[in-house]
C-alpha positions as a Markdown table, in Angstrom:
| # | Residue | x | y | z |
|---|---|---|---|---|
| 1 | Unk | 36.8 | -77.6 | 29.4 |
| 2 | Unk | 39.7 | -78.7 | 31.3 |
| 3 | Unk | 41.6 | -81.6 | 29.7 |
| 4 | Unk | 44.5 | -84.1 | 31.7 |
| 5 | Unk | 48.6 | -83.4 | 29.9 |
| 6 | Unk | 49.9 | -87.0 | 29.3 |
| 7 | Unk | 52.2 | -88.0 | 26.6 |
| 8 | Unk | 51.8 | -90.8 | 24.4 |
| 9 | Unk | 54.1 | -91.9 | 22.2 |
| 10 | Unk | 56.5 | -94.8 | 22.4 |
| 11 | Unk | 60.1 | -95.1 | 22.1 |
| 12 | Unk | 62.0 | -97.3 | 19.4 |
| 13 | Unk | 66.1 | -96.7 | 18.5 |
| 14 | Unk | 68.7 | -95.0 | 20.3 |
| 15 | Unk | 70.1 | -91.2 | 19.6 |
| 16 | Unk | 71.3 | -88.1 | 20.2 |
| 17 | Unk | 70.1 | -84.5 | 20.7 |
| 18 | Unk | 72.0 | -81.2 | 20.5 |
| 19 | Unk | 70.9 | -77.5 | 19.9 |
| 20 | Unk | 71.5 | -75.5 | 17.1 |
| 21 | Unk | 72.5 | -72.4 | 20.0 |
| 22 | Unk | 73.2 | -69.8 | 17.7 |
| 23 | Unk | 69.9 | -70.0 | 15.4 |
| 24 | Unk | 67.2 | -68.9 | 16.8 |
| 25 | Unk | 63.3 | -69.0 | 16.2 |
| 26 | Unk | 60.5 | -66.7 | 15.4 |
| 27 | Unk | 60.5 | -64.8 | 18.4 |
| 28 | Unk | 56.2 | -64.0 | 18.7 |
| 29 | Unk | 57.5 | -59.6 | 18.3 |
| 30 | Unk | 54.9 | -57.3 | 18.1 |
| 31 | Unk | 55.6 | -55.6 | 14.9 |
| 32 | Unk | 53.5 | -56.0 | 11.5 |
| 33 | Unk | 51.5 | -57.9 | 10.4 |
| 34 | Unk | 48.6 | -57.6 | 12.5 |
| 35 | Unk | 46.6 | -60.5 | 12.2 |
| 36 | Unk | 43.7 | -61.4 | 10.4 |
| 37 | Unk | 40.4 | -62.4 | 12.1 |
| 38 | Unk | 40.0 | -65.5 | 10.0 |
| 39 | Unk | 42.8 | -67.0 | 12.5 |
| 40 | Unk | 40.8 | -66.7 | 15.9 |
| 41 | Unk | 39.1 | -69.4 | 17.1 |
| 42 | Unk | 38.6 | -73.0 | 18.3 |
| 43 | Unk | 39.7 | -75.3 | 15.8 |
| 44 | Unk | 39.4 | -79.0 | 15.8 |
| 45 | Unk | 41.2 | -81.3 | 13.3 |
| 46 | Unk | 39.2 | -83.2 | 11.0 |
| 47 | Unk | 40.6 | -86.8 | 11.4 |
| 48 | Unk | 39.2 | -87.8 | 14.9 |
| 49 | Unk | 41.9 | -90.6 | 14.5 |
| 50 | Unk | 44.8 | -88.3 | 14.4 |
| 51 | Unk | 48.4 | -89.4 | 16.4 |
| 52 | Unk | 49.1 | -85.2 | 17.1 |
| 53 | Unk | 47.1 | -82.5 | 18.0 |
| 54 | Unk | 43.2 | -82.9 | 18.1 |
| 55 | Unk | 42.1 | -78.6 | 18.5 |
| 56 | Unk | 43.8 | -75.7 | 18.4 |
| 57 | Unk | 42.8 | -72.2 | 20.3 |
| 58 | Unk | 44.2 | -69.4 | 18.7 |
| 59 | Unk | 43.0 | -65.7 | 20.2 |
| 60 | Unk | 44.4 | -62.2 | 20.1 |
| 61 | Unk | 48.2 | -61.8 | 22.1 |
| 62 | Unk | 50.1 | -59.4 | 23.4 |
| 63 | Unk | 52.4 | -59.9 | 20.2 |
| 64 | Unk | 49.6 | -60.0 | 18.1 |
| 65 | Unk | 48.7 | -64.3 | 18.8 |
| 66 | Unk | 48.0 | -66.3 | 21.5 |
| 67 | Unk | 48.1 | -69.9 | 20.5 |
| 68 | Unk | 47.4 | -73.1 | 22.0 |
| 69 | Unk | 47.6 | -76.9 | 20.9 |
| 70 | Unk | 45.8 | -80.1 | 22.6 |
| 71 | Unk | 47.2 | -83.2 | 21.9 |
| 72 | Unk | 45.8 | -86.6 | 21.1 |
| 73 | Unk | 46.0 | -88.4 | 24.2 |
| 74 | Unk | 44.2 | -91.2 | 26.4 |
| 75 | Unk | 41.4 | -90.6 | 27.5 |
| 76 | Unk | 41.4 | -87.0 | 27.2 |
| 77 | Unk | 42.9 | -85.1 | 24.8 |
| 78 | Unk | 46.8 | -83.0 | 26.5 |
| 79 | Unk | 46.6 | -79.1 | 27.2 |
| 80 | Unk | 49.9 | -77.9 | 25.8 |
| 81 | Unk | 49.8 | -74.5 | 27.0 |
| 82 | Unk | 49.6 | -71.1 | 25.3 |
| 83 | Unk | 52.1 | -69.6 | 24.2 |
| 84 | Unk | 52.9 | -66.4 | 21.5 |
| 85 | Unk | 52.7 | -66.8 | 18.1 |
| 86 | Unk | 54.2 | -65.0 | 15.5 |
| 87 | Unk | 52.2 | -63.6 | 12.5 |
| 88 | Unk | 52.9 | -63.2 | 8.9 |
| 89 | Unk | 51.5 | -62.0 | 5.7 |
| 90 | Unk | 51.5 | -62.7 | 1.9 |
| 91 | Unk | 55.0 | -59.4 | 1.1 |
| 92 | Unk | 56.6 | -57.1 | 3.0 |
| 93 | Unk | 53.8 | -54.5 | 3.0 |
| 94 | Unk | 51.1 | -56.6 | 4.0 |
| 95 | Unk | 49.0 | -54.8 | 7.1 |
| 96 | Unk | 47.9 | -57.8 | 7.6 |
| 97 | Unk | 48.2 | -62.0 | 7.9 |
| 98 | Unk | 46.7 | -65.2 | 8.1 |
| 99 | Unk | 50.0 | -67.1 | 8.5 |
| 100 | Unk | 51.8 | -67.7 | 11.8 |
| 101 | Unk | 54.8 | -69.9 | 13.8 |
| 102 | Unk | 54.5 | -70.9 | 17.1 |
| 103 | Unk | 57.5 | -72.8 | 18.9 |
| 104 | Unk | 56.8 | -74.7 | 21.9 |
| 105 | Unk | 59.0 | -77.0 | 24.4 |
| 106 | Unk | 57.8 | -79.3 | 26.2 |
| 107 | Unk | 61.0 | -80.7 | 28.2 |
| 108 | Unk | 61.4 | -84.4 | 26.0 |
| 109 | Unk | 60.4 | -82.3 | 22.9 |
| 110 | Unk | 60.0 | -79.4 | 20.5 |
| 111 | Unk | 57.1 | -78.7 | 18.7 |
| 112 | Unk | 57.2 | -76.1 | 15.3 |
| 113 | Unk | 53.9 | -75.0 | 14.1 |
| 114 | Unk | 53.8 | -73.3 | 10.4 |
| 115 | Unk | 50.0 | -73.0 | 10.0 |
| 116 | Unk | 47.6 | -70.6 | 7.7 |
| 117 | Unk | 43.7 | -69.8 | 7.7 |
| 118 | Unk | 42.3 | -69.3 | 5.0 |
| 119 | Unk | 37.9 | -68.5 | 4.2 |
| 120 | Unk | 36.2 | -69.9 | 1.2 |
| 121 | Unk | 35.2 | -66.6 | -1.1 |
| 122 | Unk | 32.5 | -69.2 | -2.0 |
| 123 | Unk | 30.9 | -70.0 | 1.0 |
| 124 | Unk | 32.7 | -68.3 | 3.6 |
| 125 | Unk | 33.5 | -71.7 | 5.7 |
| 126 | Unk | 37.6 | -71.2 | 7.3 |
| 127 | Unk | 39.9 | -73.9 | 7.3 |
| 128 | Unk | 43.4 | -74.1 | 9.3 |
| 129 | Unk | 46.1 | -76.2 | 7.6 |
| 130 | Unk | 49.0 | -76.6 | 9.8 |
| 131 | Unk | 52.4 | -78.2 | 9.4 |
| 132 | Unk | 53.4 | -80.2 | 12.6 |
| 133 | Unk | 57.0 | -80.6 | 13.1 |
| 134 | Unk | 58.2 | -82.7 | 16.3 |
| 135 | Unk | 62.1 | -82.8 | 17.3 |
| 136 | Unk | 62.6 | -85.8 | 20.5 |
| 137 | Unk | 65.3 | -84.0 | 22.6 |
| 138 | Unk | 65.3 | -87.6 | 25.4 |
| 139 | Unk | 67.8 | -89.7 | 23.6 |
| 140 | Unk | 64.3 | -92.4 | 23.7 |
| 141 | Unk | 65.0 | -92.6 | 19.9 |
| 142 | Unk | 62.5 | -91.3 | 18.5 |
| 143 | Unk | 62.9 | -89.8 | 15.0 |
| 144 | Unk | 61.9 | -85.9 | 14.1 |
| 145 | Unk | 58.8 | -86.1 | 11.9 |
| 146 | Unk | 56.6 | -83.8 | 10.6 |
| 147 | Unk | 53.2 | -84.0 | 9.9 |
| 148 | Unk | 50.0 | -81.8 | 8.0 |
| 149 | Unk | 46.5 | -81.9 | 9.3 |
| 150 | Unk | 43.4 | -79.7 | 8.5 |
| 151 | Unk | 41.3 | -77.9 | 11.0 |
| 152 | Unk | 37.9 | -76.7 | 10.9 |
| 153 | Unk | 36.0 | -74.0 | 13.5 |
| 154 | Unk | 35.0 | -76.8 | 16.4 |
| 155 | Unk | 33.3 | -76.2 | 20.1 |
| 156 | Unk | 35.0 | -73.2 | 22.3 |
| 157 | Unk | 37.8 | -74.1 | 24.4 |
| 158 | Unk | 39.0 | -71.8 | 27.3 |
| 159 | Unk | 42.7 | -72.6 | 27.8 |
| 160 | Unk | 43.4 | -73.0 | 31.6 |
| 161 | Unk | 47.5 | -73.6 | 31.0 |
| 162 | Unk | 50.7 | -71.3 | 30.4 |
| 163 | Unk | 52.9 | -73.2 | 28.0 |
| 164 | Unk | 56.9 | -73.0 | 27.2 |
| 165 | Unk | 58.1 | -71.5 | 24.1 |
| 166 | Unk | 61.1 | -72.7 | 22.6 |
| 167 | Unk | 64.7 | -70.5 | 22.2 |
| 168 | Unk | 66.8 | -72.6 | 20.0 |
| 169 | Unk | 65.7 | -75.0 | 16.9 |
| 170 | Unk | 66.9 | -78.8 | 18.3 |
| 171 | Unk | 68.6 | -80.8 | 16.6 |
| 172 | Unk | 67.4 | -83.7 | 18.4 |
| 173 | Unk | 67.1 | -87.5 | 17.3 |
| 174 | Unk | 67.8 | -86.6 | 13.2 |
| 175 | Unk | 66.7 | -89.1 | 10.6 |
| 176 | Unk | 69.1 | -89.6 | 7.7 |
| 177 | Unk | 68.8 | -86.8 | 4.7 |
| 178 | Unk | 66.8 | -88.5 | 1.9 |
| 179 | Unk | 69.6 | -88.6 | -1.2 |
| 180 | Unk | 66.9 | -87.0 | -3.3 |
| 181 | Unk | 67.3 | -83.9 | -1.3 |
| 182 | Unk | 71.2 | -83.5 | -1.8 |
| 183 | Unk | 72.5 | -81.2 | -4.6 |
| 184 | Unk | 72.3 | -78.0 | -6.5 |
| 185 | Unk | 68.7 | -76.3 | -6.9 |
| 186 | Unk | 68.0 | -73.6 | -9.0 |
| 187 | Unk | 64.7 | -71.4 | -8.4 |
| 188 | Unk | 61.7 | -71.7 | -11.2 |
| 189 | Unk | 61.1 | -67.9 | -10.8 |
| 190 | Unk | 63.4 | -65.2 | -11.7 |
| 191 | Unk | 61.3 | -62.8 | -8.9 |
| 192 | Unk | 62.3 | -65.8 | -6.2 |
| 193 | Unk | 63.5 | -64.5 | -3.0 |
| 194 | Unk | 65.9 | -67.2 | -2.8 |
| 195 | Unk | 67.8 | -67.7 | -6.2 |
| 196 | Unk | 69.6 | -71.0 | -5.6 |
| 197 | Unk | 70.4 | -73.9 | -2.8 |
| 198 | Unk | 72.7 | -76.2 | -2.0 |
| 199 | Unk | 72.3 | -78.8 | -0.1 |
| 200 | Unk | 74.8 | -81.2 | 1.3 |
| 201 | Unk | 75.4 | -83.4 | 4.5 |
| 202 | Unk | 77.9 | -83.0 | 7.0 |
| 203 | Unk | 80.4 | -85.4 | 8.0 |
| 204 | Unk | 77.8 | -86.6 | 11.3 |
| 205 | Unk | 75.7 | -87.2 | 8.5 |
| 206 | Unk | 73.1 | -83.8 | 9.4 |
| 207 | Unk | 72.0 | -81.9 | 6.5 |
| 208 | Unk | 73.8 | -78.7 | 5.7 |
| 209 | Unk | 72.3 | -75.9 | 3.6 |
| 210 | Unk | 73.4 | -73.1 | 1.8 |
| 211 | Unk | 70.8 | -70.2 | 0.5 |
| 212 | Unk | 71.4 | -67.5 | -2.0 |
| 213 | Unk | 68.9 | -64.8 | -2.1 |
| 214 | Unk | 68.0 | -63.3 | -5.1 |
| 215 | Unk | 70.6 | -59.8 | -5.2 |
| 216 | Unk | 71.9 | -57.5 | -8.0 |
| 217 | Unk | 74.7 | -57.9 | -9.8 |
| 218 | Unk | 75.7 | -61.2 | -7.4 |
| 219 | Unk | 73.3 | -63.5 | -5.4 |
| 220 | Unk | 73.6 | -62.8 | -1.8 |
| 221 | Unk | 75.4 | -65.8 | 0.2 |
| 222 | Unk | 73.5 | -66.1 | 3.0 |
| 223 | Unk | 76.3 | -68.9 | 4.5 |
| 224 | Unk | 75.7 | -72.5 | 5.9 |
| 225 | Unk | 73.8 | -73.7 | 8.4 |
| 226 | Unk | 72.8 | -77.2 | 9.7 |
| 227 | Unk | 69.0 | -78.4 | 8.9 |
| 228 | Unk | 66.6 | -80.3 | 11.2 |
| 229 | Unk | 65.1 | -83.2 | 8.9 |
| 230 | Unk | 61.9 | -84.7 | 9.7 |
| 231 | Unk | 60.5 | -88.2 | 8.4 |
| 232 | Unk | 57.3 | -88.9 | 8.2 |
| 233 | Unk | 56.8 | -91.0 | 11.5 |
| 234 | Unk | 58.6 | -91.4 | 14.8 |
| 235 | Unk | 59.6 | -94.8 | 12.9 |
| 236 | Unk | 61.3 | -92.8 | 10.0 |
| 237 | Unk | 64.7 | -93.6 | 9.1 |
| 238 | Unk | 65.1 | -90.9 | 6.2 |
| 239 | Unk | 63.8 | -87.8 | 5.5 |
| 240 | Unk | 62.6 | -85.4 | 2.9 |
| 241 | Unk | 61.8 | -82.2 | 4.7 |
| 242 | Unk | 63.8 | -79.8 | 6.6 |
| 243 | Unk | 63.7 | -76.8 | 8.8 |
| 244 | Unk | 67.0 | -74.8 | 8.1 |
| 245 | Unk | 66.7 | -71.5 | 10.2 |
| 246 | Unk | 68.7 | -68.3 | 9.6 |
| 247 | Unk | 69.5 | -65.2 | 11.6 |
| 248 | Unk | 70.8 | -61.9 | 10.5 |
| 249 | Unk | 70.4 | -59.6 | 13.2 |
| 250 | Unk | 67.9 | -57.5 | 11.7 |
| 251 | Unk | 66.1 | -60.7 | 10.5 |
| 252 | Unk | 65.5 | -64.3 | 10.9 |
| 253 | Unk | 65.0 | -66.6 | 8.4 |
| 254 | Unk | 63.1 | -70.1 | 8.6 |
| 255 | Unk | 63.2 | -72.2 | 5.7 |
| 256 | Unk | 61.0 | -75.0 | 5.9 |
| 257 | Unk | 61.9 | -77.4 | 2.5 |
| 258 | Unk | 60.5 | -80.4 | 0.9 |
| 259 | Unk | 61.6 | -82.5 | -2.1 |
| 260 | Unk | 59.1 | -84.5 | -3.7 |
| 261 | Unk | 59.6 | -88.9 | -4.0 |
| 262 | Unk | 61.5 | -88.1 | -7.6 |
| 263 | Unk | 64.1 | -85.8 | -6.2 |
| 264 | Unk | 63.0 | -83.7 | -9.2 |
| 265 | Unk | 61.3 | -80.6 | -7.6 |
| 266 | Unk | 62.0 | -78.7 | -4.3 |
| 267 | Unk | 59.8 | -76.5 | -2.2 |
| 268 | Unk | 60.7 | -74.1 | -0.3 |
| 269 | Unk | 58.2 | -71.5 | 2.5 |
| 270 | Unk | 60.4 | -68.9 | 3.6 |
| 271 | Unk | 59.4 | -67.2 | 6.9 |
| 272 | Unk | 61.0 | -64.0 | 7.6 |
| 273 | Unk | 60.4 | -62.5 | 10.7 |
| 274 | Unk | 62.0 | -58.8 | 11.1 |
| 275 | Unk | 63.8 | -57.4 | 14.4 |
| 276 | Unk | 65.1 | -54.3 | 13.7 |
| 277 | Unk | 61.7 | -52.3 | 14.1 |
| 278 | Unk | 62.0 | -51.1 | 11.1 |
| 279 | Unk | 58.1 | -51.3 | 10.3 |
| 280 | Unk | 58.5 | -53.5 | 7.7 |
| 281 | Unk | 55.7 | -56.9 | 7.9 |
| 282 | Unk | 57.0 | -60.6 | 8.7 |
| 283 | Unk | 56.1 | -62.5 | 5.0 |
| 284 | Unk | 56.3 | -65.7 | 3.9 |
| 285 | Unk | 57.7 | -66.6 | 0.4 |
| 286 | Unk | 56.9 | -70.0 | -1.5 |
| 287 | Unk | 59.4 | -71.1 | -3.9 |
| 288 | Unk | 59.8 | -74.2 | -6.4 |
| 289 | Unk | 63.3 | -75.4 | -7.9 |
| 290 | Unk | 64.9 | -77.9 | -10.2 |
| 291 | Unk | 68.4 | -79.4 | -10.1 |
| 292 | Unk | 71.1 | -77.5 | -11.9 |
């Protein structure tokens, strides 16, 4: 099936866009987890009505995924290209995962995909539930957003395009941190990989994190760096979810938080994606806080 690329979207107020150069994305390595079988497929999104990406193609990769988004245009839906995806699992020892990242650029934009497959024990139909989070690098205006649609198995696709994956996290046209994010959060969990978080803004008015991970006899500072927030619309004006990625050397880190509308609970997926070879499995980590 061979499907026309043409973007769709209009532009509304002015901004600006910047990188976040030294913090870098999953980078698709081929190290552990491998991934599970419930992931392959042609997907197609459930809500035929959708603004963002109508089918998904995801098949076996050199680093383990190959993944591929088509977005909803007019008339035909946009072939975004595939590109490597990275996998994870549910801990560190997991030989496998049904969990994966994929970055892509396409010039105007950035486009972070945080989805996971999962099969009914029950009746053995798969789902797909993927987070969508869209950064406008143009200066049209545009505000980051971020959006979660479910996918079921659809009709094969053979993708006939090579996409660009990202290198950096953008900045790009921010929304304004939602107040209800701002403060001191404590994890629910004393087994939490992250112990506490505190969230600030800058003076541009971008959101600035700091993460302690959950070490003996001290928490581990893990240091600050700037967030990408994401409203719910290109319209958006505030936002309550961020992307705040981390890199060690030997690891990076994305943390992808939401508050809810009571600023009284945070969530927070951890992604950790390991590049020292050291045989250890990328994982991702959910955990919930409360204010201090």
């Amino acid at each position: 099936m061979k499907f026309t690329p043409r973007a769709a979207i209009a532009a509304l107020i002015t901004a600006t866009a910047a990188l976040l150069a030294t913090q870098l994305p999953a980078q698709a390595s081929p190290v552990p987890p491998t991934p599970n079988p419930v992931l392959f497929g042609t997907w197609t999104n459930i809500n035929p009505l959708t603004n963002s990406i109508k089918a998904i193609v995801i098949r076996p990769g050199k680093t383990g995924i190959a993944i591929e988004g088509f977005g909803a245009c007019v008339p035909s839906a946009c072939e975004w290209g595939i590109i490597p995806g990275t996998v994870f699992g549910p801990n560190v020892s997991s030989p496998t995962g049904a969990t994966f990242e994929a970055n892509q650029d396409f010039g105007f934009s950035r486009e972070v995909l945080l989805g996971t497959a999962a099969r009914s024990p029950f009746t053995g139909f798969r789902t797909l539930t993927v987070r969508e989070f869209t950064t406008f690098t143009d200066n049209s205006g545009r505000a980051n957003y971020e959006v979660t649609e479910t996918f079921v198995p659809g009709n094969l696709i053979i993708p006939a395009k090579t996409g660009v994956p990202t290198i950096g996290y953008p900045l790009g046209d921010w929304v304004k941190p939602a107040s209800t994010l701002l403060g001191t959060w404590f994890s629910t969990s004393p087994t939490a990989g992250i112990r506490k978080i505190i969230i600030t803004e800058n003076l541009n008015g971008t959101l600035a994190v700091r993460a302690f991970g959950n070490c003996t006899p001290t928490l581990c500072a893990w240091g600050k760096v700037t967030a990408v927030t994401f409203g719910t619309s290109i319209l958006s004006t505030t936002g309550q979810t961020f992307l705040a990625p981390y890199s060690f050397g030997f690891a990076n880190k994305l943390l992808d938080g939401t508050v809810n509308f009571f600023g009284t609970r945070l969530v927070v997926h951890t992604y950790t994606e390991f590049l020292d070879h050291s045989g250890r499995s990328n994982y991702l980590l959910t955990d919930t806080f409360t204010r201090g």
